[in-house]
TIBANU-357320 format. One record per residue (C-alpha): residue number from 1; residue in one letter; x, y, z. Coordinates in steps of 0.1 Angstrom, whole numbers. Layout:
BEGIN
<rec nr="NUM" rest="A" px="X" py="Y" pz="Z"/>
...
This chain:
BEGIN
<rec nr="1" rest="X" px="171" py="-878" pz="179"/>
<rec nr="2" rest="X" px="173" py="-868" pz="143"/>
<rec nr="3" rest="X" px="193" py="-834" pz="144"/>
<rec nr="4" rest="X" px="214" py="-819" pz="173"/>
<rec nr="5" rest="X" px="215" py="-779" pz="167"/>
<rec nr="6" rest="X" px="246" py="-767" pz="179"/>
<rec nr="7" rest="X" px="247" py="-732" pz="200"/>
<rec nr="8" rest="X" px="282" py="-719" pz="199"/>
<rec nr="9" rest="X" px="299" py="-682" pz="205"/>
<rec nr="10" rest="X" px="339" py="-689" pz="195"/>
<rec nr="11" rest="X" px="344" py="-707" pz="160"/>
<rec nr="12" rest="X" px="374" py="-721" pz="169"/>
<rec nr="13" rest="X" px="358" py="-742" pz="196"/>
<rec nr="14" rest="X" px="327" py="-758" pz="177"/>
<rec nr="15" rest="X" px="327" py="-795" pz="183"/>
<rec nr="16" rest="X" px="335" py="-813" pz="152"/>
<rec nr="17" rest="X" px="303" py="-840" pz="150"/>
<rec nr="18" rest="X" px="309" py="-870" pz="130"/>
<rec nr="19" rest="X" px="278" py="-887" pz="137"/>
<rec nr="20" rest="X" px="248" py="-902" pz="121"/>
<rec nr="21" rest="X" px="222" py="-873" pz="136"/>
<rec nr="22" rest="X" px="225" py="-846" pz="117"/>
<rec nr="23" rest="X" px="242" py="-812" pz="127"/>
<rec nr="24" rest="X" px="229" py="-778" pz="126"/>
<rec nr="25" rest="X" px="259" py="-753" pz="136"/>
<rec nr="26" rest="X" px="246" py="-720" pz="148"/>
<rec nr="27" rest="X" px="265" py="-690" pz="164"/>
<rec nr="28" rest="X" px="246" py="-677" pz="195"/>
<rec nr="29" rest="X" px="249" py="-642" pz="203"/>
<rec nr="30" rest="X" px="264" py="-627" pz="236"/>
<rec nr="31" rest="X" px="227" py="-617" pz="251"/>
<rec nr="32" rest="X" px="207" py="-645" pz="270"/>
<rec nr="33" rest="X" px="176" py="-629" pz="249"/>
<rec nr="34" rest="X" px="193" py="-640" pz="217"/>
<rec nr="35" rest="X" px="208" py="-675" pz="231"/>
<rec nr="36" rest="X" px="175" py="-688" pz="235"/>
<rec nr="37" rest="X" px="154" py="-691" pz="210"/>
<rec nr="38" rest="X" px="123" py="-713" pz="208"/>
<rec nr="39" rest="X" px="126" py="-746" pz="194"/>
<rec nr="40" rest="X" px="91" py="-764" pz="182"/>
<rec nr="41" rest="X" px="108" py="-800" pz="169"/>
<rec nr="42" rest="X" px="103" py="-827" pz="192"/>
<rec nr="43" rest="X" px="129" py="-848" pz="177"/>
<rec nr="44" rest="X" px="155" py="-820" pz="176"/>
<rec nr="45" rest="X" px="179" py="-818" pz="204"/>
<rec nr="46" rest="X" px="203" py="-781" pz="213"/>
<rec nr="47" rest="X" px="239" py="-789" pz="222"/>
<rec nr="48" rest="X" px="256" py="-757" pz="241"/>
<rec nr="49" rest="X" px="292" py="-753" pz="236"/>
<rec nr="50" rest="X" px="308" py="-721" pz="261"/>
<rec nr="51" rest="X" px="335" py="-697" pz="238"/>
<rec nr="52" rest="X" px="364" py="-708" pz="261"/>
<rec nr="53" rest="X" px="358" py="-747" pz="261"/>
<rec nr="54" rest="X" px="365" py="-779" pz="233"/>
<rec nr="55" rest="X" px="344" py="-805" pz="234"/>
<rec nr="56" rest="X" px="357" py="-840" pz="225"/>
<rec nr="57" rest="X" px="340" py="-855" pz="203"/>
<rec nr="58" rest="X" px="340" py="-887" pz="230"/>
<rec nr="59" rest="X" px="326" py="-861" pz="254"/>
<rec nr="60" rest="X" px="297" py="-853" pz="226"/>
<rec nr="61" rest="X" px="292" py="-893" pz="222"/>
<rec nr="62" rest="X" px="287" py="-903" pz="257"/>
<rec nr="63" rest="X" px="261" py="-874" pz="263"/>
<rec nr="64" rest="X" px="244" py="-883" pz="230"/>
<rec nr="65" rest="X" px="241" py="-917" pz="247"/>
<rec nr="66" rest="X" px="230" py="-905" pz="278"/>
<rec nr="67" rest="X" px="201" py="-884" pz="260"/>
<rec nr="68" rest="X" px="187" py="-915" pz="244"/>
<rec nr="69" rest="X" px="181" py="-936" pz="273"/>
<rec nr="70" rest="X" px="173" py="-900" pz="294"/>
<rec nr="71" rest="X" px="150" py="-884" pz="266"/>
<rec nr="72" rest="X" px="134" py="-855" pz="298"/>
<rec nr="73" rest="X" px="171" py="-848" pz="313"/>
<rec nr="74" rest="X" px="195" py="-822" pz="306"/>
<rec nr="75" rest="X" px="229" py="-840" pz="298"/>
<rec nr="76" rest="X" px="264" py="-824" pz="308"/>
<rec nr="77" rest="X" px="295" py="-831" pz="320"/>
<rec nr="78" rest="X" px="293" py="-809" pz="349"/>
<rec nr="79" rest="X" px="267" py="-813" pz="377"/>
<rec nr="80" rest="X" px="262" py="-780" pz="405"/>
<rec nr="81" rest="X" px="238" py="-786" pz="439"/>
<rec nr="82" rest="X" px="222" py="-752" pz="444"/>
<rec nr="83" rest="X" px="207" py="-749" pz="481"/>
<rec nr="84" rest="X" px="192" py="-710" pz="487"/>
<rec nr="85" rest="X" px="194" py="-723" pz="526"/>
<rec nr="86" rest="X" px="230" py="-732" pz="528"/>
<rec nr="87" rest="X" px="263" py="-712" pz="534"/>
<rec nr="88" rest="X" px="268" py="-717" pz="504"/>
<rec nr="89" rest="X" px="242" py="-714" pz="478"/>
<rec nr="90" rest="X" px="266" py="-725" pz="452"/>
<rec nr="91" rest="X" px="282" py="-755" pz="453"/>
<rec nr="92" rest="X" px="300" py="-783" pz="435"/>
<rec nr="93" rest="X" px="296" py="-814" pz="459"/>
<rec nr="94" rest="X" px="320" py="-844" pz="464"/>
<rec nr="95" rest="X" px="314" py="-873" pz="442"/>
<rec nr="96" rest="X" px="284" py="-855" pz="429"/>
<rec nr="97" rest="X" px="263" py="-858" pz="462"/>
<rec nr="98" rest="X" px="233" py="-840" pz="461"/>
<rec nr="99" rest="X" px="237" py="-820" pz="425"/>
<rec nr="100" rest="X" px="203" py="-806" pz="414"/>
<rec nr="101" rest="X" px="219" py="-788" pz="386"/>
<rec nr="102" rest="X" px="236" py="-793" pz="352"/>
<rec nr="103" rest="X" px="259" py="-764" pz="338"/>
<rec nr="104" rest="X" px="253" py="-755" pz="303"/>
<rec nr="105" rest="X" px="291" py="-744" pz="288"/>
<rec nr="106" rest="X" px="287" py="-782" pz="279"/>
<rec nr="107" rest="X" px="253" py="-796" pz="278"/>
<rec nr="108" rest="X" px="231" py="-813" pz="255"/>
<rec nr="109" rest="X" px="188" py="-811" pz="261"/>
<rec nr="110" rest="X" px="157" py="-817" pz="242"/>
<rec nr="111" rest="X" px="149" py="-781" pz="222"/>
<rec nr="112" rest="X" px="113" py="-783" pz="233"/>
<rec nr="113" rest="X" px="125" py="-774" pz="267"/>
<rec nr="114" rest="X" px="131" py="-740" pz="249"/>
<rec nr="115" rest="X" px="98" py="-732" pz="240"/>
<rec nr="116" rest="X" px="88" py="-705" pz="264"/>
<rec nr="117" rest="X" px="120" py="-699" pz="284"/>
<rec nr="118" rest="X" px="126" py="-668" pz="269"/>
<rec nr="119" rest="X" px="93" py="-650" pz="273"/>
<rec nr="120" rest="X" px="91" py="-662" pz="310"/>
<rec nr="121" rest="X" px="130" py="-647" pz="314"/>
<rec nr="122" rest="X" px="120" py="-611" pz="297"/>
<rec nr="123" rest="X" px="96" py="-606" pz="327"/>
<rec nr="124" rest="X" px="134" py="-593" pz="344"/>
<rec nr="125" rest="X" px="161" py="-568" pz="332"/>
<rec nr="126" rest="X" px="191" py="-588" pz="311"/>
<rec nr="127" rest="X" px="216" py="-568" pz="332"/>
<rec nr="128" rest="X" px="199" py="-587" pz="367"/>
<rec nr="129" rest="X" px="202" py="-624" pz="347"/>
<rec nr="130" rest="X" px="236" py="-619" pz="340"/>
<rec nr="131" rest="X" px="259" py="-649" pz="350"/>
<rec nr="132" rest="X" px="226" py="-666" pz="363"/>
<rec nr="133" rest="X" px="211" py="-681" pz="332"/>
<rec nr="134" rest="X" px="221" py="-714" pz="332"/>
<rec nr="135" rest="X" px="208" py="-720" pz="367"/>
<rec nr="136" rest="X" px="174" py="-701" pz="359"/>
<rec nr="137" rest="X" px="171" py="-729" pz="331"/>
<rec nr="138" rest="X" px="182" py="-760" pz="350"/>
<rec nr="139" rest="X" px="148" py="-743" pz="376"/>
<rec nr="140" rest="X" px="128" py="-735" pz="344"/>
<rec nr="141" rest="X" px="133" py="-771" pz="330"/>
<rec nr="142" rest="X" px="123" py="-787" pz="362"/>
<rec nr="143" rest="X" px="88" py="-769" pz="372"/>
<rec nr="144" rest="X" px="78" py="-767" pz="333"/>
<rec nr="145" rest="X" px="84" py="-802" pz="317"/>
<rec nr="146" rest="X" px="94" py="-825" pz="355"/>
<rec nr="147" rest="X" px="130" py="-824" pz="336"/>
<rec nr="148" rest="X" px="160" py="-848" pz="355"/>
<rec nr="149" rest="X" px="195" py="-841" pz="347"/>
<rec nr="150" rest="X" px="221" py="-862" pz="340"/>
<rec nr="151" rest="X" px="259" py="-860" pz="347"/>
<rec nr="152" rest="X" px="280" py="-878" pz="318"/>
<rec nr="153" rest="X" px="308" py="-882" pz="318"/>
<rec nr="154" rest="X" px="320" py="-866" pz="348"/>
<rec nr="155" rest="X" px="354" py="-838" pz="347"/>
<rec nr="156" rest="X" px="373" py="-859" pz="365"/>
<rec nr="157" rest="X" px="378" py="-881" pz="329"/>
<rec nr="158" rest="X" px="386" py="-850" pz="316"/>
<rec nr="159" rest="X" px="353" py="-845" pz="293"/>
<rec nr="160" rest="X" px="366" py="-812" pz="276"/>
<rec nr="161" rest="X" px="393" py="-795" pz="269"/>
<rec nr="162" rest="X" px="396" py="-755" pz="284"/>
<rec nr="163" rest="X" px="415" py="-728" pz="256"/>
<rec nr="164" rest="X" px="443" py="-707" pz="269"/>
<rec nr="165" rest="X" px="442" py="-700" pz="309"/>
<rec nr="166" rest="X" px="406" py="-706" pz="313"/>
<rec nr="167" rest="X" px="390" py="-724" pz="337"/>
<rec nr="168" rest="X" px="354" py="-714" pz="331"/>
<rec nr="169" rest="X" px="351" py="-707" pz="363"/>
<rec nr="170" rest="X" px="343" py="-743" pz="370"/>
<rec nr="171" rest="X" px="372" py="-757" pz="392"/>
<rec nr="172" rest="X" px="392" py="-737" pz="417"/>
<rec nr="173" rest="X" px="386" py="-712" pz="441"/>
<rec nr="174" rest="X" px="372" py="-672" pz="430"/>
<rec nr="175" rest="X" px="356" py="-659" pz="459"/>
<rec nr="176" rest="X" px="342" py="-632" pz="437"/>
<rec nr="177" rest="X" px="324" py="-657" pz="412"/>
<rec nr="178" rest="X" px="316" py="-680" pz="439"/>
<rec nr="179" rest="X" px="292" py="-650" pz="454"/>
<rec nr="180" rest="X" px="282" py="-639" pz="419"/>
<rec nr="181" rest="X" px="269" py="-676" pz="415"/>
<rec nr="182" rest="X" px="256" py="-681" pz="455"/>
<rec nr="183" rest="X" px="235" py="-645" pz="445"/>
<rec nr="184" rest="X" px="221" py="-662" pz="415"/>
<rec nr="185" rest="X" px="208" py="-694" pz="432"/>
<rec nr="186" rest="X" px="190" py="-675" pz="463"/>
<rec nr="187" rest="X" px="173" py="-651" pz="430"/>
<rec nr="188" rest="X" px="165" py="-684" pz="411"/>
<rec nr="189" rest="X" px="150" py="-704" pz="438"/>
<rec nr="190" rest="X" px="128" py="-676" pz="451"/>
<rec nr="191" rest="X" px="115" py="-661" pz="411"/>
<rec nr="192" rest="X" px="119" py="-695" pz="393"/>
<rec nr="193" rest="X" px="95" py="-719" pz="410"/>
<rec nr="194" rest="X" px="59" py="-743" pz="408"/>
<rec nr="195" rest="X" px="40" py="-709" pz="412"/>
<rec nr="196" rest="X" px="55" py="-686" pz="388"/>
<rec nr="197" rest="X" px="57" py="-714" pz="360"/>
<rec nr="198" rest="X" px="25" py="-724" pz="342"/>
């Protein structure tokens, strides 16, 4: 791992990296079109920071860490089990049971898992991906590189650090996200699969 390119949207909440990879700081914009861009280094690694959350830099270490000894995972601190068959699509199981998924307001993954996303997502309308594009890259990275993911270290350590009243509609209950995010999972299991993915 020789640089980690950091994708961020808020200034105030880029993690602060004091490591011996270097850092490349780079403000994403607002449209998933933009956020992900194709990345041809195999050595280079993304880290993806959400505008509403702080990463410690203990947080950043442990993930880096993870990465090393998990070079085809995506690494975050919080895992989601998505299941098109269930009651609920969308789920965040107890103790981790059964997570399939890694979230991306705090993850860390090898840029070559980049390199085609974003044609393969322009086949759709932005406005249909919207709130779905985190769980239409934990499919993506799966079927195109046999990708594993990797949950470290887990919220209940308290891993980051949330501005303001946000939540990032990770914890709690919001039945209106919840079937925003249920919708996503039944679209991402049916469009993002072995057949559609060369």
């Amino acid at each position: 791992m020789q640089t980690i390119t950091v994708l961020y949207e808020n200034t105030s909440v880029v993690p602060v990296l004091n490591l011996c990879e270097k850092a490349v700081y780079r403000k994403s914009g607002r449209s998933i079109f933009e956020r992900y861009n194709d990345c041809y280094d195999n050595m280079n690694y993304v880290l993806t920071n959400d505008d509403d959350i702080l990463i410690p830099e203990s947080s950043v270490h442990s993930m880096i860490s993870s990465a090393k000894i998990n070079p085809n995972s995506i690494v975050g601190s919080f895992g989601r089990r998505g299941d098109p068959n269930s009651k609920t699509p969308y789920s965040n199981p107890f103790g981790g049971f059964g997570e399939n998924m890694v979230l991306s307001g705090a993850a860390l993954y090898p840029c070559r898992f980049l390199n085609g996303y974003r044609s393969f997502i322009r086949q759709w309308n932005e406005t249909s991906l919207e709130h779905c594009d985190d769980i239409i890259f934990n499919r993506w990275i799966k079927f195109k590189y046999g990708a594993s993911h990797v949950v470290t270290p887990r919220w209940s350590l308290n891993p980051i650090e949330y501005l303001g009243d946000s939540s990032g509609g990770l914890h709690g209950s919001n039945n209106d996200w919840d079937a925003v995010r249920n919708d996503c999972v039944r679209w991402a299991w049916k469009n993002v699969n072995a057949s559609s993915i060369e």
